[in-house]
C-alpha positions in Angstrom: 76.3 69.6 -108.0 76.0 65.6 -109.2 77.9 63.5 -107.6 80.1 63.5 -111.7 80.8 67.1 -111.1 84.3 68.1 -109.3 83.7 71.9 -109.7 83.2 73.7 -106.3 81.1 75.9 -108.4 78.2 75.8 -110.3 79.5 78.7 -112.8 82.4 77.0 -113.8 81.1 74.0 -113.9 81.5 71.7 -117.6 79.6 68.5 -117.0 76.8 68.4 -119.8 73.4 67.4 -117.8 74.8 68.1 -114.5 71.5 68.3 -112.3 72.9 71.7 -110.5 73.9 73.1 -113.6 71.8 76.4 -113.5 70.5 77.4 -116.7 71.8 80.2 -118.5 69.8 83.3 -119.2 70.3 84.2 -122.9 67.9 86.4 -123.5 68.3 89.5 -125.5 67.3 93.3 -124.3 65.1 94.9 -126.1 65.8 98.2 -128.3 65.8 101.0 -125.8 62.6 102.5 -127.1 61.0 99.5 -127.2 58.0 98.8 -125.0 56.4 95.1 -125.6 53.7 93.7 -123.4 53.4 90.5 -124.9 55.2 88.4 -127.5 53.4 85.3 -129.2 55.4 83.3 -131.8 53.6 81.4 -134.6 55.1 78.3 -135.6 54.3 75.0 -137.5 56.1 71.7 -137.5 56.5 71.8 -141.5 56.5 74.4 -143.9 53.2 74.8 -146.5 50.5 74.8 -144.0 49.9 78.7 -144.4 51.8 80.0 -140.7 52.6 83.4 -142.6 48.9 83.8 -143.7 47.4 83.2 -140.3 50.2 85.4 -138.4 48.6 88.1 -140.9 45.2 87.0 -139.9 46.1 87.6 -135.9 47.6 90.3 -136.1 44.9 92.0 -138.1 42.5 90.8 -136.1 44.5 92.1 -132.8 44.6 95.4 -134.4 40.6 95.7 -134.9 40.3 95.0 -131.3 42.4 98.2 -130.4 45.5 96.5 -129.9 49.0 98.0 -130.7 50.5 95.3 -133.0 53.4 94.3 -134.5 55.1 91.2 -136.6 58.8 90.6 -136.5 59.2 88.1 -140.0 61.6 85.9 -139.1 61.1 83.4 -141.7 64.6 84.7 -143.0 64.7 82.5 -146.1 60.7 82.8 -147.3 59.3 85.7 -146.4 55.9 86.9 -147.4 55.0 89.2 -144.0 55.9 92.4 -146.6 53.8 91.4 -149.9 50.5 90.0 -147.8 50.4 93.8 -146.2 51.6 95.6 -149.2 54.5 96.9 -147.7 57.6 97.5 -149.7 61.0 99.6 -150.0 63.6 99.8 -147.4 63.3 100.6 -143.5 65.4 103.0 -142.3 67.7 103.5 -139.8 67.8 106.5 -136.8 70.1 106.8 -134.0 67.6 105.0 -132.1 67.6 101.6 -134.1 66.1 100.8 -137.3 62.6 101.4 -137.6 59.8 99.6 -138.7 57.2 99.5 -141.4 53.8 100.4 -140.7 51.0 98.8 -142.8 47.7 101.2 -143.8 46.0 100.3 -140.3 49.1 100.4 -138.1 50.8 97.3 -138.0 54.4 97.7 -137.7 56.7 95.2 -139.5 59.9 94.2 -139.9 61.7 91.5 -142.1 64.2 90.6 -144.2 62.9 92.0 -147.6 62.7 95.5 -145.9 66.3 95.3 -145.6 67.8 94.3 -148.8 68.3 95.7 -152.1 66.3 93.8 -154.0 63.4 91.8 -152.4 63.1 89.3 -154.8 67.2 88.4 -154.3 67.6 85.2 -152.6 68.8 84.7 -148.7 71.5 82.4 -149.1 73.4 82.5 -145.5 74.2 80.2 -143.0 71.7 79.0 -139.9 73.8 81.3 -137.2 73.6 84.1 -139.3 70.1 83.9 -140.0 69.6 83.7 -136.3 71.7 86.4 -135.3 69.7 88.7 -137.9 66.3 87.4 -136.3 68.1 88.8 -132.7 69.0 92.2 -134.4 65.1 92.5 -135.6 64.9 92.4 -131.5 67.3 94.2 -130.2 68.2 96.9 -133.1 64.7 97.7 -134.3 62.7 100.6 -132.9 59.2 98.8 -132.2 57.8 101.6 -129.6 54.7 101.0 -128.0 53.2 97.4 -128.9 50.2 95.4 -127.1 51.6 91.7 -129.0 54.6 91.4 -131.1 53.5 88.2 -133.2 57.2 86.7 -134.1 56.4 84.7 -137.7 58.8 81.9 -137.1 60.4 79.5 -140.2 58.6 76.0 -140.0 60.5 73.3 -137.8 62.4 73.5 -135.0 65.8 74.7 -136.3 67.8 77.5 -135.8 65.9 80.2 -135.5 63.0 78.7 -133.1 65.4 77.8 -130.6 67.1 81.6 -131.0 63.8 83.2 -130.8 62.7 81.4 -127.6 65.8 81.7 -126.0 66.6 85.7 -126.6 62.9 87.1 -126.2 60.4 87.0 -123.8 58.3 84.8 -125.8 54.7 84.3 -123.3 53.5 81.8 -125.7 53.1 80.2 -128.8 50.1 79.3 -131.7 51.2 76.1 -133.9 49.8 76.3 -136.9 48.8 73.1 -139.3 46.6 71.2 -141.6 44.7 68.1 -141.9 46.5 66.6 -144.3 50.1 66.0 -141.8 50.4 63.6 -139.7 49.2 65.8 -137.2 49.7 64.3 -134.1 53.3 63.5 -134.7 53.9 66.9 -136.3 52.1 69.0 -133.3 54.1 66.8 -131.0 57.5 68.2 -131.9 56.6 71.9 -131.2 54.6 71.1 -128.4 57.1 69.5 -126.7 59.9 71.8 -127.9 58.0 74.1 -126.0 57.8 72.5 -122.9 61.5 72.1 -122.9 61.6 75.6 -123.4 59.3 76.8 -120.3 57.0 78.1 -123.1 52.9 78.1 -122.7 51.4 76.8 -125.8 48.3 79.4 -126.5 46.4 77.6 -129.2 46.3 75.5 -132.3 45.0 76.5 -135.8 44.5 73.9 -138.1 44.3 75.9 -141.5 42.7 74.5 -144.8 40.2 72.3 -143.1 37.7 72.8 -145.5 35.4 74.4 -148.1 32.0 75.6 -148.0 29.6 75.0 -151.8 28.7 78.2 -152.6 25.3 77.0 -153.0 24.2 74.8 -150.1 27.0 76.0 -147.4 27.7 72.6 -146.5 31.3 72.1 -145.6 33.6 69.6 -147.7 36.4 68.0 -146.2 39.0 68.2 -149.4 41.7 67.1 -147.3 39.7 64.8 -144.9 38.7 66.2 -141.7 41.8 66.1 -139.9 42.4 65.5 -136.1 43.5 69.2 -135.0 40.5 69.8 -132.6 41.4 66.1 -131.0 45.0 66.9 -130.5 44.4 69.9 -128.7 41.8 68.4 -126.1 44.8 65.6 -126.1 47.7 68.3 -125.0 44.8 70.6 -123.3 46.1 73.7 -125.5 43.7 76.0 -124.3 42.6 77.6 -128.0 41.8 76.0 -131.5 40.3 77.3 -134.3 39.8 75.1 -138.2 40.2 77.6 -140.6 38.6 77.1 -144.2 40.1 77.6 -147.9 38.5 81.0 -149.0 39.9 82.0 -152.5 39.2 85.6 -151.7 42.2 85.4 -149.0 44.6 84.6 -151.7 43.7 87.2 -154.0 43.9 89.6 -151.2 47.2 88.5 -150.2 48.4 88.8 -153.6 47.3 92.3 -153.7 48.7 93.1 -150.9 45.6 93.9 -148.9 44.5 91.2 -145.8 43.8 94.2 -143.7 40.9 94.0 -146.0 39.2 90.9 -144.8 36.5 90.2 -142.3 37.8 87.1 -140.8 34.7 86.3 -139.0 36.4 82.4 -137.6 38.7 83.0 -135.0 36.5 85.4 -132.5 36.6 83.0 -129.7 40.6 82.0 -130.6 41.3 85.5 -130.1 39.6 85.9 -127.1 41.1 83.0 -125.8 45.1 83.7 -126.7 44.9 87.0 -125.3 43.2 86.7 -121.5 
């Protein structure tokens, strides 16, 4: 105990700080039929950077390598998990739990617009409530068998971050951004949320970072050419990949078919987040 503590025990003891304070265990259990080998959370430091696109991206990628995969959506208040994979309706619920949605190539997937009414209605609710829905998608849903459950976390580091790496067994994290933030600053904040939080941080994806000319290839740097790859080497995150701006990725999206593209940029990322 510190020397400001007069508990005679550790587990009754009040003192914020206190050095001997062990730390609590919150983490959830898992739905009974359940079986998850590894779960990777994808966050970014601000919101409009494109974390729900390259979740989708991942996992689709995951899943062409053989891998069982799944996404829990638990950007409760703008979720796009559904529409990107052309999944809609309701999920159901069993005895068991509530089970997921499985996209055309086996992705199962869970969020909020799979659970209400109306998809397009608004999520107006409180931070702890959002949270605890984010724990039910964890505890309450039957995921089965999955390789990587990629958790799709709301930008920041709020509510719902903190939740999610304190109830699962998050084994790392991808922080997602572009080269138009401040990116060092930005990057920062995660980064070291997740060394408060005993969490490896697998890679860094700087989206957006340019466009290729359709007639010469070369690349242009619309929103200058950033400093993702430097701040990796800086914070020795082990992966990094600088996406481009492909227009066929949105119309995809909007059609509710990314399973459909050959994203032929992040081979080595992959490789690399999953030894």
């Amino acid at each position: 105990m510190s020397e400001s503590c007069s508990e005679s025990s550790c587990s009754t003891c009040g003192v914020e700080g206190c050095s001997s304070r062990k730390a609590e265990d919150f983490r959830a259990p898992a739905n009974a039929k359940s079986h998850i080998k590894h779960v990777i959370g994808i966050v970014s430091g601000k919101g409009g950077v494109g974390k729900s696109l390259v979740t989708s991206e991942i996992a689709v990628l995951l899943r062409k390598k053989g891998y069982k995969v799944g996404i829990l959506d638990a950007d409760i208040t703008g979720p796009s998990i559904p529409k990107v994979f052309g999944v809609h309706g309701q999920a159901m619920g069993t005895e068991d739990g509530i089970i997921p949605f499985e996209s055309k190539t086996g992705i199962k997937i869970m969020s909020v617009n799979l659970i209400l009414d109306n998809e397009e209605s608004p999520v107006i609710w409180r931070g702890p409530v959002i949270a605890g829905v984010v724990k039910q998608f964890w505890t309450e849903v039957v995921w089965g068998e999955l390789d990587y459950l990629l958790v799709d976390m709301p930008p920041g580091t709020g509510d719902v971050p903190l939740t999610v790496f304190q109830s699962l067994p998050v084994n790392g994290i991808v922080v997602v951004t572009s080269p138009q933030e401040l990116v060092g600053m930005i990057v920062k904040k995660a980064y070291n949320m997740a060394q408060m939080m005993n969490i490896p941080v697998l890679g860094l994806v700087q989206n957006m970072s340019y466009v290729s000319c359709p007639d010469c290839g070369k690349k242009i740097f619309i929103y200058g050419e950033g400093h993702g790859e430097e701040t990796a080497k800086e914070l020795n995150i082990p992966a990094y990949a600088a996406l481009p701006i492909i227009p066929e990725i949105a119309s995809l999206c909007d059609a509710g078919a990314i399973e459909d593209f050959d994203n032929t940029y992040m081979g080595d990322f992959i490789e690399k987040i999953t030894k």
